[in-house]
VOPAGU-2260 file (C-alpha; in pm, 1 decimal, decimal comma):
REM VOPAGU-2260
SITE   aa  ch    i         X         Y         Z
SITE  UNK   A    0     781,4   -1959,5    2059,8
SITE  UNK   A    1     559,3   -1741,5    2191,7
SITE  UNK   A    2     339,9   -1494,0    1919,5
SITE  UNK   A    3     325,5   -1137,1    2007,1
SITE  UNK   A    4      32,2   -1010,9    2106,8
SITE  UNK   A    5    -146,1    -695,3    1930,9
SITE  UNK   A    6    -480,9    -453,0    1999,1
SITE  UNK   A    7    -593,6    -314,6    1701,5
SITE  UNK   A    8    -722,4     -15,1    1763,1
SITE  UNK   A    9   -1006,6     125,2    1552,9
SITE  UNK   A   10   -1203,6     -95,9    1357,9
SITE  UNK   A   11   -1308,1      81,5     980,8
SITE  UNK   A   12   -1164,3     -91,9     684,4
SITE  UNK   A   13    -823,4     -64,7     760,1
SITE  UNK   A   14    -879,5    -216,6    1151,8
SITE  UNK   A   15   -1081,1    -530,6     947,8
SITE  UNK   A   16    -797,0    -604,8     725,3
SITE  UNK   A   17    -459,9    -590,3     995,9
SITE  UNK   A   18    -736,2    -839,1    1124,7
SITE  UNK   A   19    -759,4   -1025,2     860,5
SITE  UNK   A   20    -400,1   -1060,0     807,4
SITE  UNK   A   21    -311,7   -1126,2    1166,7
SITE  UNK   A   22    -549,7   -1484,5    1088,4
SITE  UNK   A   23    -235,8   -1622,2     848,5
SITE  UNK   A   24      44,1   -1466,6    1057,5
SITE  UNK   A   25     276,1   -1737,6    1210,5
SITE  UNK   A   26     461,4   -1487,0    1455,7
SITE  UNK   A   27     184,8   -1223,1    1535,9
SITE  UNK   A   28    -193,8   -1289,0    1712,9
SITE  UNK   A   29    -495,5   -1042,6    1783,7
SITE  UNK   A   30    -492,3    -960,4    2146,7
SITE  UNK   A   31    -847,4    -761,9    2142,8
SITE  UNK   A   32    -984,3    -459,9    1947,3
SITE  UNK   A   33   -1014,2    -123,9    2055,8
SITE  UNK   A   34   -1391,0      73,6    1962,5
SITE  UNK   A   35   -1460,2     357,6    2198,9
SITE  UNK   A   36   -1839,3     271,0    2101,1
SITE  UNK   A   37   -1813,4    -125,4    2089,7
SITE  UNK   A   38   -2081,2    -402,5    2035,2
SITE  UNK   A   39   -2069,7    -683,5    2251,2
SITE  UNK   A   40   -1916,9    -874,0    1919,3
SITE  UNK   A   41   -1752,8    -824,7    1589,9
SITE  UNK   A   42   -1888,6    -948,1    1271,6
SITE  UNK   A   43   -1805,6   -1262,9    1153,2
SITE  UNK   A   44   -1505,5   -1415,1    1068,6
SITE  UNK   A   45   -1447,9   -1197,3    1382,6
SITE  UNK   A   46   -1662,8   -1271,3    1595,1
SITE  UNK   A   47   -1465,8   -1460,3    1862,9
SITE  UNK   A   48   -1221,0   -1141,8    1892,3
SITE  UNK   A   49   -1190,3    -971,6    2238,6
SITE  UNK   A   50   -1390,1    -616,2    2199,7
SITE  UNK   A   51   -1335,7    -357,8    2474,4
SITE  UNK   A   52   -1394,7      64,2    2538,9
SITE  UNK   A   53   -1005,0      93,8    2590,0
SITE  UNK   A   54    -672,6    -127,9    2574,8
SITE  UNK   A   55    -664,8    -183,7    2930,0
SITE  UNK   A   56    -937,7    -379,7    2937,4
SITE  UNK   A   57    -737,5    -647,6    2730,9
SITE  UNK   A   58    -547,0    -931,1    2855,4
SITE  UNK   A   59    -147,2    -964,5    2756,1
SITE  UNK   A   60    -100,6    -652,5    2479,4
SITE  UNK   A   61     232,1    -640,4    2360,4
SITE  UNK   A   62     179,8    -345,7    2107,2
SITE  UNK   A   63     -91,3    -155,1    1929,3
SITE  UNK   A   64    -148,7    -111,5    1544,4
SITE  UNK   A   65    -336,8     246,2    1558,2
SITE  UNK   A   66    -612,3     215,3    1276,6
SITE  UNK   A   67    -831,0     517,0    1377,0
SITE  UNK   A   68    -850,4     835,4    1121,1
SITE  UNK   A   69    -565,0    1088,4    1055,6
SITE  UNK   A   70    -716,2    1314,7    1236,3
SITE  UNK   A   71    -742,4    1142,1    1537,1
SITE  UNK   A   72    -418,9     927,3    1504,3
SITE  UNK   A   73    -200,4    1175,5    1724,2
SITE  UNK   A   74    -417,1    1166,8    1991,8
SITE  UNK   A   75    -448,7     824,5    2015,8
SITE  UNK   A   76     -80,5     742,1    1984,5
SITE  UNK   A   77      14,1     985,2    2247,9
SITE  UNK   A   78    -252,6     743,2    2479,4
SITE  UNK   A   79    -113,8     451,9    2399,5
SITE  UNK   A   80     252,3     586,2    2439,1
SITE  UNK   A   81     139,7     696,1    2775,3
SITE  UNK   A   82     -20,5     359,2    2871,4
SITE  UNK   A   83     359,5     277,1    2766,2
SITE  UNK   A   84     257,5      23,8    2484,3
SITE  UNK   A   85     473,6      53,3    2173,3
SITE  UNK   A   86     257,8      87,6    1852,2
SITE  UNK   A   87     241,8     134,2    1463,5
SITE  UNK   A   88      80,5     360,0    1263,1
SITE  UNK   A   89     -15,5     457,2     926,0
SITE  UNK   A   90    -166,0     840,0     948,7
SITE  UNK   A   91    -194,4     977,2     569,0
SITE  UNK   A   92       8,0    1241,7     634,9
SITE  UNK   A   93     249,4    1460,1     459,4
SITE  UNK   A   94     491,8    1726,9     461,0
SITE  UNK   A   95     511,4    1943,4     709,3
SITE  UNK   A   96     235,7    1765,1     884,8
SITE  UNK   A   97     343,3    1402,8     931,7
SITE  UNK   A   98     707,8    1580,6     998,0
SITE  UNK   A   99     530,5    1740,2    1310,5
SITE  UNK   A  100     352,4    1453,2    1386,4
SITE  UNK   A  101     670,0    1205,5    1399,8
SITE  UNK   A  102     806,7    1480,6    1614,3
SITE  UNK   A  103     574,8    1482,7    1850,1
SITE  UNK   A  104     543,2    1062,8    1887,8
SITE  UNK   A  105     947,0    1077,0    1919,9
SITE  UNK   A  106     899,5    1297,2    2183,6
SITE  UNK   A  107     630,8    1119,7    2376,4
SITE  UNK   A  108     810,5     789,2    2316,7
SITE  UNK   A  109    1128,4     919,2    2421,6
SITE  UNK   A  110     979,1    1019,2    2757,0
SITE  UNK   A  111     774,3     677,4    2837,6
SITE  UNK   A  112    1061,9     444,0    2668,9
SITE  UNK   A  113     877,0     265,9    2384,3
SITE  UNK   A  114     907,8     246,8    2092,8
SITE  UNK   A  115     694,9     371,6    1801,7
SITE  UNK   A  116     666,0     316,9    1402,9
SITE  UNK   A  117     517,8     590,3    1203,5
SITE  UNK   A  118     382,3     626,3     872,9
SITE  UNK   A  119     375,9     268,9     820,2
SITE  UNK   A  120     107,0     219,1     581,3
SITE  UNK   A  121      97,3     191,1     187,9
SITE  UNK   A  122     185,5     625,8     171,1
SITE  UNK   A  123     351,1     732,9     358,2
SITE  UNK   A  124     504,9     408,8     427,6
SITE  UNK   A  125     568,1     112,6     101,7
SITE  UNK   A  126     542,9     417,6    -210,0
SITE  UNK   A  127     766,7     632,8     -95,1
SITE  UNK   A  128    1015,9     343,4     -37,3
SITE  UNK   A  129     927,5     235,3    -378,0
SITE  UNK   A  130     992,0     614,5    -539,8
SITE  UNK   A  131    1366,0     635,1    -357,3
SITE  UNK   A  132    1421,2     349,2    -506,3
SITE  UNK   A  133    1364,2     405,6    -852,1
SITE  UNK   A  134    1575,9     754,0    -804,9
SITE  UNK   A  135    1857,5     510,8    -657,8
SITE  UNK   A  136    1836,6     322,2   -1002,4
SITE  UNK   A  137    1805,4     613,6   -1227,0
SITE  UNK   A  138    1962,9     887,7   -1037,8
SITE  UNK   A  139    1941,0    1160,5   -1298,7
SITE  UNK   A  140    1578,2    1186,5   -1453,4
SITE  UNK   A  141    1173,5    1269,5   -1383,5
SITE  UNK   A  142     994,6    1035,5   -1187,9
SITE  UNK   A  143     622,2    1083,9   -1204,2
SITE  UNK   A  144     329,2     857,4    -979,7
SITE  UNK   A  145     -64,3     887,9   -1029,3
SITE  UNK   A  146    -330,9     669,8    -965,4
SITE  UNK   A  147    -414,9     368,0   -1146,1
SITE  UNK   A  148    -565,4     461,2   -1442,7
SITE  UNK   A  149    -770,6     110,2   -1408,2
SITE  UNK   A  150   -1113,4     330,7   -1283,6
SITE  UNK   A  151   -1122,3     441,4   -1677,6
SITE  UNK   A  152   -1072,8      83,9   -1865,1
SITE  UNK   A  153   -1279,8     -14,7   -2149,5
SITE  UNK   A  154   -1306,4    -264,0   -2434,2
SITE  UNK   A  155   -1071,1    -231,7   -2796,3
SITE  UNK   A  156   -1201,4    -455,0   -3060,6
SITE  UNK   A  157    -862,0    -297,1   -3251,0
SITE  UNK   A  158    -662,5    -558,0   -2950,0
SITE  UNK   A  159    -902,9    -803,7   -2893,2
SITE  UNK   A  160    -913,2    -952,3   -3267,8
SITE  UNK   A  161    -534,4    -989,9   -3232,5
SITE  UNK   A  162    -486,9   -1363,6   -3243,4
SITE  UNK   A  163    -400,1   -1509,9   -2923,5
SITE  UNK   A  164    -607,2   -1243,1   -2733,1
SITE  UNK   A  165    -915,1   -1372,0   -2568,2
SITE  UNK   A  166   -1062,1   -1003,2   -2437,5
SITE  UNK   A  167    -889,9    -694,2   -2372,0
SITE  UNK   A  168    -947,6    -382,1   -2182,9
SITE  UNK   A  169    -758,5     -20,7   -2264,4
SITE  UNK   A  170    -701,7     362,7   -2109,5
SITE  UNK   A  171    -528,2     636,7   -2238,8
SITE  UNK   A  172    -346,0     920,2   -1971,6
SITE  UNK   A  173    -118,7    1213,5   -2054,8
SITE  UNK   A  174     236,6    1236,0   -1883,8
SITE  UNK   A  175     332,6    1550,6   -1759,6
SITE  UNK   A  176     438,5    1683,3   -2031,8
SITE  UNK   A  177      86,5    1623,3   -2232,8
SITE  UNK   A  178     179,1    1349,4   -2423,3
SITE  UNK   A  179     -55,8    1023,4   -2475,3
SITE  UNK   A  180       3,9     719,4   -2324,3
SITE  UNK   A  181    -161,2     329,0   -2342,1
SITE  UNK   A  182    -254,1     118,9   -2078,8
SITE  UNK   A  183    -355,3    -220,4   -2216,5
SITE  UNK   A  184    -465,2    -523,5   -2035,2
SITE  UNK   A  185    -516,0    -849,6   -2225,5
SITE  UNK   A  186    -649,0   -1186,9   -2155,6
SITE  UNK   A  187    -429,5   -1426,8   -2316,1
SITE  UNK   A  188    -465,9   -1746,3   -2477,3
SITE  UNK   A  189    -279,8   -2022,7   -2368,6
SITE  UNK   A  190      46,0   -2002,8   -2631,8
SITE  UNK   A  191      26,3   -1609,8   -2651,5
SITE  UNK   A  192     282,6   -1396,3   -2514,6
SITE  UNK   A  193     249,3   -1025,3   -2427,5
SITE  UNK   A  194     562,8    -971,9   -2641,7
SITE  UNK   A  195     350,8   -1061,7   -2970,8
SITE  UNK   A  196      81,8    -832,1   -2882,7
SITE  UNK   A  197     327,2    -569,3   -2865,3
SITE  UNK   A  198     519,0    -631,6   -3187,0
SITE  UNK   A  199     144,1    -579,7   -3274,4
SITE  UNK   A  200      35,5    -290,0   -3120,2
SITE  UNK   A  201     396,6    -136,7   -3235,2
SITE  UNK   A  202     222,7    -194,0   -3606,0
SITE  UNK   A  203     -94,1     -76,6   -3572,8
SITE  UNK   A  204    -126,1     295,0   -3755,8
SITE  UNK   A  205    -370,4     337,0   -3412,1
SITE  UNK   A  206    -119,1     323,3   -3186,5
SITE  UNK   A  207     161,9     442,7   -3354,1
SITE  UNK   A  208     382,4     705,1   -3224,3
SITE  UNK   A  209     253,5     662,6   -2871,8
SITE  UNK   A  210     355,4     430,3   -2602,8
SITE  UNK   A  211     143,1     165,2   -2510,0
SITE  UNK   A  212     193,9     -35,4   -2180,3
SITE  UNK   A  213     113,6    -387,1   -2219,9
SITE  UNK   A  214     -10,8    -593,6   -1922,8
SITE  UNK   A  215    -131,6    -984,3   -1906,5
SITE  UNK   A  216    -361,1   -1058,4   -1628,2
SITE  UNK   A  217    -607,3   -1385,6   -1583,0
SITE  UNK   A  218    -974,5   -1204,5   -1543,8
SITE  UNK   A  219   -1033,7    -898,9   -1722,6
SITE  UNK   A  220   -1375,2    -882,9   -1553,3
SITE  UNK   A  221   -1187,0    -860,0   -1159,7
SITE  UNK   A  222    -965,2    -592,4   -1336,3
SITE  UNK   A  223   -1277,4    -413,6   -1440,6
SITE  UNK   A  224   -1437,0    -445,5   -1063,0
SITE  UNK   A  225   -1106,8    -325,8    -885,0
SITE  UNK   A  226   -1076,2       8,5    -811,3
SITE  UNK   A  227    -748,7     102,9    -646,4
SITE  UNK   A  228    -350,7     118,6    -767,5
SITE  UNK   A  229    -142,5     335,1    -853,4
SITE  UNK   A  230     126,5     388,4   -1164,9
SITE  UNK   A  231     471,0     468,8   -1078,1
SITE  UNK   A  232     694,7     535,5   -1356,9
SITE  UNK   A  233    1092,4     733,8   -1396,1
SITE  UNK   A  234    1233,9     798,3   -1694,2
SITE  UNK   A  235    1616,3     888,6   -1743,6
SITE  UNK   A  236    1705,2    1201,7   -1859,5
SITE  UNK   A  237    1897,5    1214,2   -2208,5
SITE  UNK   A  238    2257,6    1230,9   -2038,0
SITE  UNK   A  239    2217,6     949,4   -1895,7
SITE  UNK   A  240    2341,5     749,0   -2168,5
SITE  UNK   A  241    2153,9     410,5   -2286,0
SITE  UNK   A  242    1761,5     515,2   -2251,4
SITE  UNK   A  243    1704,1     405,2   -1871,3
SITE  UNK   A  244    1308,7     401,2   -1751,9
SITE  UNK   A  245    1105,9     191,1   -1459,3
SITE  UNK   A  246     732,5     138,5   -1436,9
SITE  UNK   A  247     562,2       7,2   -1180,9
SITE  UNK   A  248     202,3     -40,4   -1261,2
SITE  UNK   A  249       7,8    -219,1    -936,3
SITE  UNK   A  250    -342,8    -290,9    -881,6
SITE  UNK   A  251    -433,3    -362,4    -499,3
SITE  UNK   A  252    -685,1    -304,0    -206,3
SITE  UNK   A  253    -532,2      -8,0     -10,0
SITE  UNK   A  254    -636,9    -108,4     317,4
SITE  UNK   A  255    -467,5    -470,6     265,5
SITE  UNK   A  256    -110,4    -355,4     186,4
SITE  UNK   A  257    -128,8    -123,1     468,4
SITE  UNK   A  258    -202,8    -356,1     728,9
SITE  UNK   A  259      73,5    -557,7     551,3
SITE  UNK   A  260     266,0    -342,5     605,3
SITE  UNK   A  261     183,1    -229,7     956,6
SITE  UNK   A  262     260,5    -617,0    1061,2
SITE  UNK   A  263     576,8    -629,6     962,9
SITE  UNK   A  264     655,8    -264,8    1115,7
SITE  UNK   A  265     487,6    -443,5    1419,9
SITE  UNK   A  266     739,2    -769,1    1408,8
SITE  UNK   A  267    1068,0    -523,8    1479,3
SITE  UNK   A  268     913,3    -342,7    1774,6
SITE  UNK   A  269    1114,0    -553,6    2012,2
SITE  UNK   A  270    1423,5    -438,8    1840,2
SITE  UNK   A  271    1413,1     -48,8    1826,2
SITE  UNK   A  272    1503,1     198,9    2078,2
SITE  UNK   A  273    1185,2     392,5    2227,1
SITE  UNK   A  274    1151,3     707,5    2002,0
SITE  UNK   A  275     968,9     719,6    1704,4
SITE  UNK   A  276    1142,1     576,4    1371,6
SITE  UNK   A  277    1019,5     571,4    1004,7
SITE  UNK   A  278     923,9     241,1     828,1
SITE  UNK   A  279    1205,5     124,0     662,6
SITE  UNK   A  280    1217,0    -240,8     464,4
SITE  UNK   A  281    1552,1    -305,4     664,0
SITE  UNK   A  282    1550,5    -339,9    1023,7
């Protein structure tokens, strides 16, 4: 079967890693890269790539992942759509902005027949699909969404004598309506369960009175080093009956799980209609 065929275009951080992931896809290849200022090669492991000034200087494109900045991510879509090449993109828009900007790529597609997927990135794109979700689930309630609160970790003796810890690393952050809340990310010895630290915690006159979110993870010290997530979290409101609440806490490169996700926007270009269309999970 033959592998579709995509130009990256732009090559920053997000450009490197829909590289990167294009190396262990099965269905999808790298047809070239795009850089309006190119070298003659790309740095390793990319260094065998095709490099050219503009996509028509590469050899069998099927469709374009548009990695360039917001602010030049309409412009460059409306080229490609006029070069008739169907593409994905991931501008960090919002609002009345990216509701503008999917207006104007429908348009544009509409005329040269191709089809277009915007906003597929980690926001907009995967969170947003994550936050209708949760209101699906919980459909009276508050749902609230900041960043990982990873950046402000540090060590608690008060966890890491509990027995069966091995190290442990803790934040505090304030919901929205002020009140404290506990991160806490343990390194666990073989037998120990995140449950016992809890009943733990739960006893401790230091924590008491205050939820504390408890999280096993293998290395504390690449915890410590990463610097990107986010915390997702709805709680039910009191009508709802039996207490209902979701929390998503994730810890990830940005830049990876948007070129994730721009691949497998990319794999149902064939089957949309030209115009522009939202990333959806379901095709």
């Amino acid at each position: 079967m033959r592998r579709m065929r995509l130009a990256i275009v732009g090559f920053g951080r997000l450009g490197r890693a829909c590289a990167a992931a294009l190396r262990d896809s099965h269905e999808l290849e790298l047809a070239g890269v795009v850089r309006h200022a190119h070298p003659a090669k790309l740095p390793p492991p990319f260094e065998h790539a095709a490099v050219a000034g503009h996509v028509r200087e590469l050899n069998g494109v099927d469709a374009a992942l548009v990695c360039v900045p917001a602010v030049d991510a309409p412009g460059t879509a409306r080229e490609l759509l006029q070069q008739r090449l169907p593409l994905v993109e991931c501008a960090g828009l919002e609002g009345h902005a990216l509701e503008a900007h999917h207006a104007a790529l429908g348009e544009a597609a509409r005329h040269h027949r191709v089809a277009a997927v915007v906003g597929a990135g980690w926001d907009p794109g995967a969170l947003p699909l994550l936050r209708h979700l949760f209101e699906v689930l919980i459909p009276r309630g508050q749902t609230e969404s900041g960043p990982q609160p990873g950046v402000s970790l540090h060590h608690t003796a008060s966890v890491e004598r509990l027995p069966g810890v091995k190290a442990a690393l803790a934040c505090e952050t304030r919901d929205a309506q002020g009140r404290r809340q506990r991160y806490v990310y343990v390194q666990l010895e073989q037998r120990a369960s995140v449950a016992e630290i809890e009943r733990a915690l739960a006893a401790d006159p230091l924590y008491a009175g205050e939820p504390a979110f408890v999280f096993a993870v293998p290395d504390l010290a690449a915890l410590e080093a990463a610097g990107s997530g986010v915390v997702l979290e709805r709680r039910g409101s009191g009508d709802t009956g039996a207490h209902q609440s979701l929390l998503l806490e994730a810890r990830f490169e940005v830049a990876t799980f948007a070129a994730r996700v721009m691949l497998d926007a990319a794999r149902r270009l064939p089957q949309l209609k030209p115009g522009a269309h939202r990333y959806s999970l379901w095709g």
